[in-house]
VOBA-1610 file (N, C-alpha, C; in pm, whole numbers, padded with zeros to 5 digits, always signed):
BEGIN
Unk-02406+02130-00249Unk-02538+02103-00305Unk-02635+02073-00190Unk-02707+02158-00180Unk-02889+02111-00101Unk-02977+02117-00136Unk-03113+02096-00089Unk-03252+02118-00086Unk-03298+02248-00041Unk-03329+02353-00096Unk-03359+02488-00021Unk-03527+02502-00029Unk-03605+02553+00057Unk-03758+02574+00038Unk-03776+02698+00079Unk-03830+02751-00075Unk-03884+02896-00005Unk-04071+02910-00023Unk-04096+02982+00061Unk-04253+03025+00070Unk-04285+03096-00011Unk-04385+03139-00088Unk-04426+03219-00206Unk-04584+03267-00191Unk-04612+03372-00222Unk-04767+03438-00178Unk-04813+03449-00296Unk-04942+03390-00289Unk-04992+03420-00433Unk-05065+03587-00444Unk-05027+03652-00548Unk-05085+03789-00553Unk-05226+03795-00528Unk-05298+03753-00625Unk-05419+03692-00653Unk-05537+03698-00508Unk-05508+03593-00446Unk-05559+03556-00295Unk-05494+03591-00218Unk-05367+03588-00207Unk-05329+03614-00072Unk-05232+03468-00013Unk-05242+03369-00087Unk-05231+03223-00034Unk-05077+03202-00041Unk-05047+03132+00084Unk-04916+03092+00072Unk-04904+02954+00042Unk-04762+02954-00028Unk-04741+02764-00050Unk-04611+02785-00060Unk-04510+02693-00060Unk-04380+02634-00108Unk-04346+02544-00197Unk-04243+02613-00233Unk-04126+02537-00374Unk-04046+02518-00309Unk-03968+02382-00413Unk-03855+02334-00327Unk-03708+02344-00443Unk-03631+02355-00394Unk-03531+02340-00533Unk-03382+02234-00474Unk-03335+02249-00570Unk-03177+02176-00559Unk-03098+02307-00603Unk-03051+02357-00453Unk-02955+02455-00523Unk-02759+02420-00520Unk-02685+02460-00554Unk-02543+02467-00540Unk-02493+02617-00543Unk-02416+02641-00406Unk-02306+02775-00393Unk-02181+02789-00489Unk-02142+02863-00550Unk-02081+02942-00654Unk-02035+03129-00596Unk-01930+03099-00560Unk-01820+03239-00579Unk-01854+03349-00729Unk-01899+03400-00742Unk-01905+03528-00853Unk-01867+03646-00822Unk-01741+03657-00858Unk-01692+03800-00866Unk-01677+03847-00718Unk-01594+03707-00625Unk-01642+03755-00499Unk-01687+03723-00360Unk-01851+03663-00436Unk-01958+03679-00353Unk-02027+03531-00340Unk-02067+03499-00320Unk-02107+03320-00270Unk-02234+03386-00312Unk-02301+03322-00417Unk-02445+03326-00463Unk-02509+03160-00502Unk-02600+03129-00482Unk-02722+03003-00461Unk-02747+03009-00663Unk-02697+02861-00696Unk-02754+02881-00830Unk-02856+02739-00812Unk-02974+02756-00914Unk-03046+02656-00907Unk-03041+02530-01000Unk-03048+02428-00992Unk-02998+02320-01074Unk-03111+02244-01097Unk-03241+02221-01005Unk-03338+02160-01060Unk-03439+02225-00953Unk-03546+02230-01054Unk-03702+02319-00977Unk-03734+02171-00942Unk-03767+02121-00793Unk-03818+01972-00708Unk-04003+01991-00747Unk-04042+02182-00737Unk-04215+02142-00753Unk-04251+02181-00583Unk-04362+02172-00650Unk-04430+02201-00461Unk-04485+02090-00405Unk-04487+02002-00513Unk-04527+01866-00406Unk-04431+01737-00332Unk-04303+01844-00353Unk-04143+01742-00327Unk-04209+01689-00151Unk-04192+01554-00173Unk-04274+01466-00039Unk-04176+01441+00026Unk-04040+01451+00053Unk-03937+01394+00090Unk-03928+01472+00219Unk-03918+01387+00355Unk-03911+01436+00485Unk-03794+01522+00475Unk-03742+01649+00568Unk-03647+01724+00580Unk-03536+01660+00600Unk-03509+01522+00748Unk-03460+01431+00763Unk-03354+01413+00720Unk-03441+01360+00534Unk-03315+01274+00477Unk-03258+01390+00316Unk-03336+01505+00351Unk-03240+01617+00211Unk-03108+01581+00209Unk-03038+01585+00298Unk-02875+01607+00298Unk-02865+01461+00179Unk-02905+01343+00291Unk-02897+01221+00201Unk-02893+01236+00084Unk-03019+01286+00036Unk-03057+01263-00092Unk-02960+01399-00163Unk-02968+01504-00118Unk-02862+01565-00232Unk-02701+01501-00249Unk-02669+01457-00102Unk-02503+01419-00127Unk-02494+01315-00238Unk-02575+01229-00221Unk-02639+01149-00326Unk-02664+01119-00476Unk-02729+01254-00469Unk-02701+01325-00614Unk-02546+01372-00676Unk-02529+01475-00587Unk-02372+01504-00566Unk-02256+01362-00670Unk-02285+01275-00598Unk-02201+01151-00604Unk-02249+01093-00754Unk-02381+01117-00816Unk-02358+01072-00934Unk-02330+01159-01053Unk-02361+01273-00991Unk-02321+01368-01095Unk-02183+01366-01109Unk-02095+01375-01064Unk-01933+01341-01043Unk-01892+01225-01118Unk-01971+01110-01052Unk-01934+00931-01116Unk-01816+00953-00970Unk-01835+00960-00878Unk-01735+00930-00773Unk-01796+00876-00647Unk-01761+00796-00566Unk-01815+00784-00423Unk-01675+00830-00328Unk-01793+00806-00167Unk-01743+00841-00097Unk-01695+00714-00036Unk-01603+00717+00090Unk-01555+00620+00142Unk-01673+00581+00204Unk-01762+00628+00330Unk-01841+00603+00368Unk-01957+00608+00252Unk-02056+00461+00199Unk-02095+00492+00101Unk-02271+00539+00139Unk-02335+00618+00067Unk-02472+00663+00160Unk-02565+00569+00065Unk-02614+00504+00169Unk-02730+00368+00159Unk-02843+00445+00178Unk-02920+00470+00098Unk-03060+00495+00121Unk-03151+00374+00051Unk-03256+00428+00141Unk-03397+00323+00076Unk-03426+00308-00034Unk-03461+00197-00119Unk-03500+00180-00266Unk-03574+00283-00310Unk-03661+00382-00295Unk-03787+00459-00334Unk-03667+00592-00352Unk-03574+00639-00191Unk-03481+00731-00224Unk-03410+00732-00344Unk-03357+00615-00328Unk-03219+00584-00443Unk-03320+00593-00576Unk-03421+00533-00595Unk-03500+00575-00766Unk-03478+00771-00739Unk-03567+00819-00689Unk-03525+00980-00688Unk-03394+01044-00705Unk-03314+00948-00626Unk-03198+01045-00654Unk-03123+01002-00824Unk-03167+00892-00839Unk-03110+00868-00988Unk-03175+00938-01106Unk-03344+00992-01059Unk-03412+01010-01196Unk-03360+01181-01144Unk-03374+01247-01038Unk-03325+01418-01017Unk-03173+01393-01086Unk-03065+01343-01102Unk-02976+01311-01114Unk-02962+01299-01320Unk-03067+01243-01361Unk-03079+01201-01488Unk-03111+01307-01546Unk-03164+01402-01510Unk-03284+01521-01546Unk-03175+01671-01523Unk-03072+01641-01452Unk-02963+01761-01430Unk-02905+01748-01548Unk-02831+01603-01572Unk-02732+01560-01693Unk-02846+01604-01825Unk-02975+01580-01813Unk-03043+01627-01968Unk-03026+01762-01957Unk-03068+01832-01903Unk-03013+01994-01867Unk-02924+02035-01893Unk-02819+01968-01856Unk-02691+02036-01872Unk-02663+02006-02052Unk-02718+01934-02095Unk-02684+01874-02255Unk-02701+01985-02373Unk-02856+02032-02273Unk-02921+02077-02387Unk-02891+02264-02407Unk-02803+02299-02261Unk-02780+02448-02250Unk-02623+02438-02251Unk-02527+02363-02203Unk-02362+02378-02236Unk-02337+02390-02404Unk-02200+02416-02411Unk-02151+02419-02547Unk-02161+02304-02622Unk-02105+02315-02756Unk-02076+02178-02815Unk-01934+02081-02781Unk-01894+02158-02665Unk-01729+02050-02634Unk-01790+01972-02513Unk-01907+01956-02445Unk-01975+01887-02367Unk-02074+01789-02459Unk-02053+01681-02471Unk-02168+01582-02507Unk-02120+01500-02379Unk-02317+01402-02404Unk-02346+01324-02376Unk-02374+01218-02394Unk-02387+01046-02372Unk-02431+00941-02487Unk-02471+00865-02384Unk-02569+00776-02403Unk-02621+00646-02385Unk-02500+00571-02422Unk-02454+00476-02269Unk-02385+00366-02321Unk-02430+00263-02249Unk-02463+00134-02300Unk-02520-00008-02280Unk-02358-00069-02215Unk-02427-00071-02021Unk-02277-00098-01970Unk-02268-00289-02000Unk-02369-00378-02002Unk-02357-00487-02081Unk-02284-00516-02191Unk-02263-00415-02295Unk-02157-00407-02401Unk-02020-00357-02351Unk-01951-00318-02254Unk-01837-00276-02196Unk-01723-00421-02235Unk-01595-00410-02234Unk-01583-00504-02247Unk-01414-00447-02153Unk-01342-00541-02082Unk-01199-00486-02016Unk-01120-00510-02096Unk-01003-00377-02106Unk-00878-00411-02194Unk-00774-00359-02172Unk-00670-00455-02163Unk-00530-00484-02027Unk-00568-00448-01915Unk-00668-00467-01799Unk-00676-00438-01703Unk-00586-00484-01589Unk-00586-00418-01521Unk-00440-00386-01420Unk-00491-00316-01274Unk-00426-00373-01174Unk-00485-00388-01001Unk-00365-00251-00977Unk-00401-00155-00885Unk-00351-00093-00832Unk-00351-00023-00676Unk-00428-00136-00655Unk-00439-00068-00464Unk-00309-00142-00365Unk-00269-00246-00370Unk-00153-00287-00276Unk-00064-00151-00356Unk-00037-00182-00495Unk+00087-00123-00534Unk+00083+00005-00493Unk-00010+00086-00481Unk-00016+00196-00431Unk-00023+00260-00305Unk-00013+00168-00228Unk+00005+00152-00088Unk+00167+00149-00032Unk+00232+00012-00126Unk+00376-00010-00100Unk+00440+00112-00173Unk+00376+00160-00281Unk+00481+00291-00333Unk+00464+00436-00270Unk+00387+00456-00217Unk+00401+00503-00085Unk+00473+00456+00019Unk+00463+00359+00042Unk+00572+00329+00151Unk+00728+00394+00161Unk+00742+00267+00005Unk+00851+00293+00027Unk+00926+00465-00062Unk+00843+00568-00089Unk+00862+00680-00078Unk+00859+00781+00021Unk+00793+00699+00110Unk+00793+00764+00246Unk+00925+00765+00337Unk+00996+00618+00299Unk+01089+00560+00377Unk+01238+00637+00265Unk+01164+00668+00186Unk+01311+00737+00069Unk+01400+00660+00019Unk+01361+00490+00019Unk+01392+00409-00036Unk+01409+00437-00210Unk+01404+00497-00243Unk+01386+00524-00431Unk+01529+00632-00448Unk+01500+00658-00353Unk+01608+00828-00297Unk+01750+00774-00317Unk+01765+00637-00199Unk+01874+00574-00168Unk+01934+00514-00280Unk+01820+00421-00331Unk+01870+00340-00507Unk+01965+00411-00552Unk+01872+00502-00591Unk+01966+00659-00697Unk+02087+00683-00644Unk+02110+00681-00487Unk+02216+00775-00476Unk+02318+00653-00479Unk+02293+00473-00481Unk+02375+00404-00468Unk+02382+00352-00596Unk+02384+00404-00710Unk+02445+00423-00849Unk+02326+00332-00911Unk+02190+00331-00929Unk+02077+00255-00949Unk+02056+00344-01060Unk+02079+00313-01217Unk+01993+00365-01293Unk+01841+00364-01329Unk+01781+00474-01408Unk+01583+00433-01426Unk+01567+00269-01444Unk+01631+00167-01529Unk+01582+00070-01545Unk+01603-00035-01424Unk+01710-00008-01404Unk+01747-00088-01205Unk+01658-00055-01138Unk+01610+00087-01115Unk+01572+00136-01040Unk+01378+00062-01030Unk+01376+00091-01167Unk+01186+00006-01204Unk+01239-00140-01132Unk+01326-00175-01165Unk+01290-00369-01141Unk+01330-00359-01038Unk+01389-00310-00932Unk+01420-00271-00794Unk+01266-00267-00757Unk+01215-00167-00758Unk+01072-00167-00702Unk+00968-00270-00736Unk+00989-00293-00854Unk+00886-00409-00926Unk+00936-00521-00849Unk+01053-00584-00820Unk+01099-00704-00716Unk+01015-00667-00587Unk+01079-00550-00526Unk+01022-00524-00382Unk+00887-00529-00384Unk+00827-00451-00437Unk+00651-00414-00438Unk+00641-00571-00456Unk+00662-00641-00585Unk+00615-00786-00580Unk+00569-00868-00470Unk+00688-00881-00365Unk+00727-00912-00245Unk+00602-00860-00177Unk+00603-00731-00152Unk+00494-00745-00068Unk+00333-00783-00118Unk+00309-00753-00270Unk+00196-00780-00334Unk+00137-00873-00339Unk+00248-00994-00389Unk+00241-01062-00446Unk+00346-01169-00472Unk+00380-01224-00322Unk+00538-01280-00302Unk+00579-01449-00432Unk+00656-01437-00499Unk+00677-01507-00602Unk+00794-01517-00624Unk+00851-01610-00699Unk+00982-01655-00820Unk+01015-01502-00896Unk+01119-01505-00918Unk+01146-01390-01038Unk+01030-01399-01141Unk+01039-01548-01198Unk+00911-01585-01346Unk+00802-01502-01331Unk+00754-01569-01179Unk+00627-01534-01132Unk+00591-01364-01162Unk+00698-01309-01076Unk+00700-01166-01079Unk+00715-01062-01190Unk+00796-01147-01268Unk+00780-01115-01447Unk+00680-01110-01512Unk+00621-01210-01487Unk+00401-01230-01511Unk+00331-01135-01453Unk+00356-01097-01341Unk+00237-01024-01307Unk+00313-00901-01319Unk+00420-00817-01301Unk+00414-00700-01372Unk+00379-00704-01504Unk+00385-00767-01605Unk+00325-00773-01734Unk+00191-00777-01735Unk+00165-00818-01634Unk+00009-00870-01732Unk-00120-00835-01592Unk-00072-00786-01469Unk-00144-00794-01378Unk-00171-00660-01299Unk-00023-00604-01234Unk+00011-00516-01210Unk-00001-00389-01260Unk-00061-00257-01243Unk-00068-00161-01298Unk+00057-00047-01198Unk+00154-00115-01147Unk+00276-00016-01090Unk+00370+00014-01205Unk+00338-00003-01323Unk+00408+00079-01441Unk+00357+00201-01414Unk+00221+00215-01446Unk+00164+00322-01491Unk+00206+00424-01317Unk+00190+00373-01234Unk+00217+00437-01091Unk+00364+00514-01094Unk+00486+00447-01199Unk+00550+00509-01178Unk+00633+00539-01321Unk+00554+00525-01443Unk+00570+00592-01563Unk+00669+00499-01630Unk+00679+00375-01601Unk+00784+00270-01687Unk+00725+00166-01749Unk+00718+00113-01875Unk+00679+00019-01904Unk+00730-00158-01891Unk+00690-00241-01817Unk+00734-00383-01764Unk+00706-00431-01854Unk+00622-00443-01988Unk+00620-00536-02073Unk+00724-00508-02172Unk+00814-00399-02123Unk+00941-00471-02228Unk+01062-00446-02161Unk+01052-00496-02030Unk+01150-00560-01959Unk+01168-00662-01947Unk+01305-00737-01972Unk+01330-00860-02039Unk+01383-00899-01829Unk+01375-01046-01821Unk+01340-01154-01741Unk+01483-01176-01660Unk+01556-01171-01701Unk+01696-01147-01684Unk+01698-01032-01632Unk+01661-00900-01640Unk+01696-00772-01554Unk+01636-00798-01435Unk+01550-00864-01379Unk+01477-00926-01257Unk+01602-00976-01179Unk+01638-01098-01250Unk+01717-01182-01166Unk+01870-01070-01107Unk+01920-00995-01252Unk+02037-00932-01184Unk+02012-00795-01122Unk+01899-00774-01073Unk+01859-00671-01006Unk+01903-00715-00854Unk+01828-00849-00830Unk+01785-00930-00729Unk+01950-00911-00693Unk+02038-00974-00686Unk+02181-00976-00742Unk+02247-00837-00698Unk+02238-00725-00715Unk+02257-00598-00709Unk+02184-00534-00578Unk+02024-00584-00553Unk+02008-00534-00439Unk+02095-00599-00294Unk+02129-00774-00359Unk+02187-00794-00268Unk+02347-00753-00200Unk+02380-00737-00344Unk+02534-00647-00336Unk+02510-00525-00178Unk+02389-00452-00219Unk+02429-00314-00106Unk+02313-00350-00009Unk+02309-00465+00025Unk+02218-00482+00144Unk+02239-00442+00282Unk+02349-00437+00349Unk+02380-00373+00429Unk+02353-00207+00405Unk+02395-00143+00303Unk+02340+00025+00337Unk+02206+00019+00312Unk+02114-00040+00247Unk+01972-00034+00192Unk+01926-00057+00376Unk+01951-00182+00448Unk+01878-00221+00570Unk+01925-00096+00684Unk+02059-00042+00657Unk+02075+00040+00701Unk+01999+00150+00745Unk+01980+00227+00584Unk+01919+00322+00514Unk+01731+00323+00585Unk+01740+00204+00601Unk+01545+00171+00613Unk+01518+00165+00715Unk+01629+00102+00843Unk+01578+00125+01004Unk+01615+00277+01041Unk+01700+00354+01029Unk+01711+00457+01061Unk+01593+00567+01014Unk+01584+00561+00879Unk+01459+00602+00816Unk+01278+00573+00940Unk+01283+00440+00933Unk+01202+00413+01018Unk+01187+00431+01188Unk+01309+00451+01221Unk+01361+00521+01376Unk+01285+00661+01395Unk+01345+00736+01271Unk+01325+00884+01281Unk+01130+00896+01219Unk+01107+00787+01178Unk+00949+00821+01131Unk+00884+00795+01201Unk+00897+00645+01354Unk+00795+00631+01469Unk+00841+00635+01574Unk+00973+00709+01557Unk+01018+00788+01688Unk+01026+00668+01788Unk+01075+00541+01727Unk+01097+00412+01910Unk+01247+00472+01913Unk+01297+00393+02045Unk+01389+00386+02040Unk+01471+00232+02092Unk+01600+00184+02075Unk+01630+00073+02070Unk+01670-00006+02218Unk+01529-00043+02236Unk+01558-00112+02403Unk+01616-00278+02393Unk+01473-00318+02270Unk+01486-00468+02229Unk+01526-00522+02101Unk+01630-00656+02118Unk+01679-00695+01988Unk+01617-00841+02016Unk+01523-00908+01911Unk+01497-01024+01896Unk+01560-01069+01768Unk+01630-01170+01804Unk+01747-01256+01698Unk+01705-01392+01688Unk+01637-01471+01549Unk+01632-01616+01590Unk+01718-01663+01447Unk+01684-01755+01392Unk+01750-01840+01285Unk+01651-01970+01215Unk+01646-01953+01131Unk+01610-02042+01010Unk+01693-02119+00934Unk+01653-02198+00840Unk+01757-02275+00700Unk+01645-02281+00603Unk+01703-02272+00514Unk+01629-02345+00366Unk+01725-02416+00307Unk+01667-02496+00199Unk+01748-02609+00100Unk+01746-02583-00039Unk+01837-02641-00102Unk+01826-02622-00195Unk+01830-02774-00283Unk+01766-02745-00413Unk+01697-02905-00475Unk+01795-02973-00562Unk+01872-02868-00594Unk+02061-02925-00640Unk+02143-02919-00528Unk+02238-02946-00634Unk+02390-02940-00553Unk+02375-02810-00490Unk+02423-02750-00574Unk+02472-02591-00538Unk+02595-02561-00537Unk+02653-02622-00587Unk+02816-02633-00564Unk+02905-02526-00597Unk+02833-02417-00660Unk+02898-02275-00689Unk+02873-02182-00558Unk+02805-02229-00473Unk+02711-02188-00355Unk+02808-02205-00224Unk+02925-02164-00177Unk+03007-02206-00058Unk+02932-02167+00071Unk+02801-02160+00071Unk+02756-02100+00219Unk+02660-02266+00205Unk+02657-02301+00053Unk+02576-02434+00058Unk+02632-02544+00142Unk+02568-02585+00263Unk+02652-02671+00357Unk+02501-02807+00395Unk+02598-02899+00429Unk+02473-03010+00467Unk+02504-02989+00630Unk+02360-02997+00674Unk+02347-02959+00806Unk+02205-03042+00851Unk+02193-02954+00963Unk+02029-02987+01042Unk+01930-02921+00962Unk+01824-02949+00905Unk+01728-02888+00828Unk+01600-02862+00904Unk+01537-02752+00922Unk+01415-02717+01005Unk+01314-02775+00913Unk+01297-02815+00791Unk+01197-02858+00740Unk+01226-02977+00676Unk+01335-03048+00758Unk+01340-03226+00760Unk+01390-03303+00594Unk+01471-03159+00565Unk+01531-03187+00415Unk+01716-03185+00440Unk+01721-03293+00562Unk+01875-03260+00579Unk+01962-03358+00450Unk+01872-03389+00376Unk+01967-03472+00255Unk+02013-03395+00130Unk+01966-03280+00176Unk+01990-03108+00079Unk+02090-03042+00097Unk+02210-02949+00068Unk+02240-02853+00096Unk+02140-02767+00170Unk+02216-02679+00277Unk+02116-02547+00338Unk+02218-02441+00353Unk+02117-02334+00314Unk+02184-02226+00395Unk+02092-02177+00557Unk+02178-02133+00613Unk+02108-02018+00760Unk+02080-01966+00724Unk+01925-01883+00748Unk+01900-01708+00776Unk+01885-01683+00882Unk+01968-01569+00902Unk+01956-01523+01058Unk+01845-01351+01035Unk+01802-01320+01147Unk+01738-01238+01098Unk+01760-01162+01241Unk+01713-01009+01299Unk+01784-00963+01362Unk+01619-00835+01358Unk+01516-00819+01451Unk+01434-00744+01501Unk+01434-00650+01612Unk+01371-00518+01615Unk+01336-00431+01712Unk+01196-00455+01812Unk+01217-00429+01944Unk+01075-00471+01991Unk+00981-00441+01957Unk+00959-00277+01834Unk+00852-00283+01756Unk+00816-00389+01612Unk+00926-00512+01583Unk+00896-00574+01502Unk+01002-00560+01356Unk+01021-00423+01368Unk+01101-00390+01243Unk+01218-00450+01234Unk+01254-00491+01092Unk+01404-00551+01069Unk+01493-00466+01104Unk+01625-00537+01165Unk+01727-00435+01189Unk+01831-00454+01086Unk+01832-00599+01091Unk+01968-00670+01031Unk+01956-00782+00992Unk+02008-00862+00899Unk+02003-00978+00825Unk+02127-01047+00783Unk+02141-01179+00778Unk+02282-01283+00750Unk+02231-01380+00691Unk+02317-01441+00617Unk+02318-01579+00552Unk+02450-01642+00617Unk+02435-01736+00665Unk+02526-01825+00742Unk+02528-01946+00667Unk+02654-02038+00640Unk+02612-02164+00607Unk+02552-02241+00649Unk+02533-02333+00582Unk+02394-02471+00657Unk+02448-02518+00728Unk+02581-02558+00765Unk+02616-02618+00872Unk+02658-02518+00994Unk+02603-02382+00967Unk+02702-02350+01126Unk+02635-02373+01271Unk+02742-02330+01280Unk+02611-02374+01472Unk+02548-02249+01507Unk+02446-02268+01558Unk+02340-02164+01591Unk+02401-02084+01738Unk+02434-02138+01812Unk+02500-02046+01892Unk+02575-01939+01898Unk+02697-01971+01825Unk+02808-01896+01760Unk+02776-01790+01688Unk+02630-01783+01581Unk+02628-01667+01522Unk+02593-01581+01608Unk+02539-01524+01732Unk+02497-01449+01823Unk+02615-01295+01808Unk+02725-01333+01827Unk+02779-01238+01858Unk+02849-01195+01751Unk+02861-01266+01604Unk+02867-01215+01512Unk+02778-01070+01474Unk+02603-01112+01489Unk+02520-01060+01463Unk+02549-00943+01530Unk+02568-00941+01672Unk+02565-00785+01802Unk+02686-00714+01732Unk+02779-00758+01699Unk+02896-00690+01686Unk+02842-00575+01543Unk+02780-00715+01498Unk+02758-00563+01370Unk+02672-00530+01340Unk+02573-00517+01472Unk+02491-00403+01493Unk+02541-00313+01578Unk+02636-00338+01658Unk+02632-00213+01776Unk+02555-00209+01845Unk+02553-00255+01930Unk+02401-00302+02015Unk+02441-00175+02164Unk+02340-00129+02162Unk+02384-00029+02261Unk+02364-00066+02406Unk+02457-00060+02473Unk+02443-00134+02614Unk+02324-00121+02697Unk+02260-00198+02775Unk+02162-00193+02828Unk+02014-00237+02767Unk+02070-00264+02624Unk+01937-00365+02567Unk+01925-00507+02580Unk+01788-00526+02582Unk+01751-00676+02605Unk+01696-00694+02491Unk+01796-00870+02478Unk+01793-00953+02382Unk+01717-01060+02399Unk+01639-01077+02307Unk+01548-01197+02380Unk+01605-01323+02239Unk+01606-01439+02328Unk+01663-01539+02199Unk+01645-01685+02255Unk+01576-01802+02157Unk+01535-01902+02196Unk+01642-01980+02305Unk+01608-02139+02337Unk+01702-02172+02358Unk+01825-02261+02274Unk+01753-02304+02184Unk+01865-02308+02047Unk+01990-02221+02069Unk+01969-02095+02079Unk+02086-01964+02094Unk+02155-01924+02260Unk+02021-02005+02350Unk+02125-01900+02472Unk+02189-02056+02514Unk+02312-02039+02451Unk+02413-02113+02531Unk+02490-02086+02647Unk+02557-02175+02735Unk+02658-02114+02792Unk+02739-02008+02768Unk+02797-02019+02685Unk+02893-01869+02637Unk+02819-01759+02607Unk+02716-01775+02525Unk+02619-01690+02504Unk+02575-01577+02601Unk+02537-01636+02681Unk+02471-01578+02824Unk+02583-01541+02889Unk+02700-01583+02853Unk+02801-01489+02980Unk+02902-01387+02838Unk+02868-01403+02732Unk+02903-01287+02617Unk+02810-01169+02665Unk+02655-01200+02668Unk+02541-01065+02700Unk+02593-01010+02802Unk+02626-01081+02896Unk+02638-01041+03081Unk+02755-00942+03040Unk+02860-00969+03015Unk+02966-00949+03036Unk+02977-00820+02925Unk+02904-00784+02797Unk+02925-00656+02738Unk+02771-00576+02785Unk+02721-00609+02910Unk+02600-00527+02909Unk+02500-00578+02930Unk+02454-00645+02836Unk+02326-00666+02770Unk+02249-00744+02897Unk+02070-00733+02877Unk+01982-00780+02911Unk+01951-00920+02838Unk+01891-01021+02893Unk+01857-01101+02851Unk+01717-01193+02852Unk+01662-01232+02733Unk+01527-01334+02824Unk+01529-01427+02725Unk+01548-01518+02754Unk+01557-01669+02654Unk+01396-01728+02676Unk+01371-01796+02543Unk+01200-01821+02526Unk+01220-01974+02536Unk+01134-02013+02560Unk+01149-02223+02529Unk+01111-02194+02352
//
């Protein structure tokens, strides 16, 4: 869509003047031909400048779409481009068929119903279709309904990090990643959450597997650096069905709790490699070479690890199978 101006001679006198129009290109049978969409008049005042403006402009409401970059014009522009804009749509009303109408609607009377957010979710479901995470589920015996609360957990996580409850709420009532991936969450019962959770943890090793290699082959690093540290959390019962539940040192000064360890296990670009639950009481040293062993740490990488972790033995375990080292305060 542009502004085109052609010159015109009057028979009469002899006198020249210009018309201006709004035309749009159209393929016929072929051939790229100029159709006209609104006669502007000969007194269209609008500097050459800003045509593009003002037709892309137009463009954008005739559609009901914008662009990413959005085009800001001056108050006086923006009235023109809305009333040229108003005057196409009466046009088009009064010469299309009868399967085209048009109506006046009073957007003050609008009212929202089940409305539902879809830009994180559509971001993470991409992701993790990129990473073939959905691929893997399936092939590790994940039926359609595992498979929805599988993603609905994960996506949560990154959306919208919460309790199972929590996450039960907002796919119901918040979330529009049903519709993203054709399943309905409001009649998924609260309980398939929790033993999902349960199930992903069953094949966590091939899933973390499955996702650094995936991610290897998608930003092309390769494995120089392993950063390994350690955490605990508590728990507000006993836990007594819980044998990793141990009373220990607590990082957040709840040593009158059961804890478990998380150990966690990074690439120097950041990405997870590997993950453990250790009991609350073990010693932080000791898990080190648990962790290397079952990664396979390929000789000649440097491990960087607080001093909590580089113990004596520690540092002559790295030395002695290879490894690089840099311990942090």
């Amino acid at each position: 869509m542009y502004i085109r101006c052609t010159t015109t001679r009057t028979k009469a006198t002899g006198e020249t003047y210009k018309t201006f129009r709004l035309v749009e290109s159209e393929r016929i049978d072929g051939k790229v031909k100029q159709r006209t969409l609104l006669n502007l008049g000969r007194f269209f005042d609008v500097p050459k400048s800003q045509w593009k403006s003002l037709s892309s402009r137009i463009d954008q409401l005739l559609t009901a779409q914008t662009d990413w970059l959005t085009i800001d014009l001056e108050e006086s522009l923006e009235t023109r481009a809305q009333y040229y804009a108003t005057q196409i749509i009466t046009s088009r009303s009064t010469t299309l068929d009868d399967s085209v109408h048009f109506e006046t609607v009073d957007i003050g009377s609008l009212e929202l119903v089940r409305p539902r957010r879809v830009g994180v979710e559509q971001i993470a479901l991409h992701a993790v279709r990129q990473l073939t995470l959905d691929d893997k589920l399936k092939s590790l015996g994940f039926n359609q309904h595992q498979l929805a609360a599988s993603l609905g957990t994960i996506i949560a996580r990154m959306a919208c990090p919460a309790s199972e409850l929590a996450t039960h709420g907002w796919l119901q009532t918040t979330s529009g990643l049903g519709e993203l991936i054709d399943y309905d969450f409001e009649d998924m019962g609260l309980d398939r959450l929790y033993q999902v959770s349960d199930q992903l943890w069953k094949h966590r090793e091939a899933i973390e597997t499955h996702l650094y290699q995936q991610e290897r082959d998608l930003f092309s690093f390769s494995e120089t650096i392993t950063l390994y540290d350690l955490t605990n959390t508590f728990f507000e019962g006993e836990a007594k069905t819980n044998p990793a539940a141990q009373r220990g040192r607590s990082k957040e000064k709840r040593s009158d709790c059961p804890l478990v360890t998380l150990g966690l296990v990074l690439d120097g670009s950041g990405f997870p490699r590997k993950s453990q639950i250790f009991p609350g009481n073990a010693s932080e040293p000791q898990t080190l070479q648990t962790i290397l062993e079952g990664l396979e740490g390929r000789t000649g990488s440097t491990v960087i690890l607080d001093a909590g972790i580089a113990s004596e033995e520690n540092i002559q375990y790295l030395i002695e199978h290879g490894f690089h080292y840099i311990q942090t305060s």
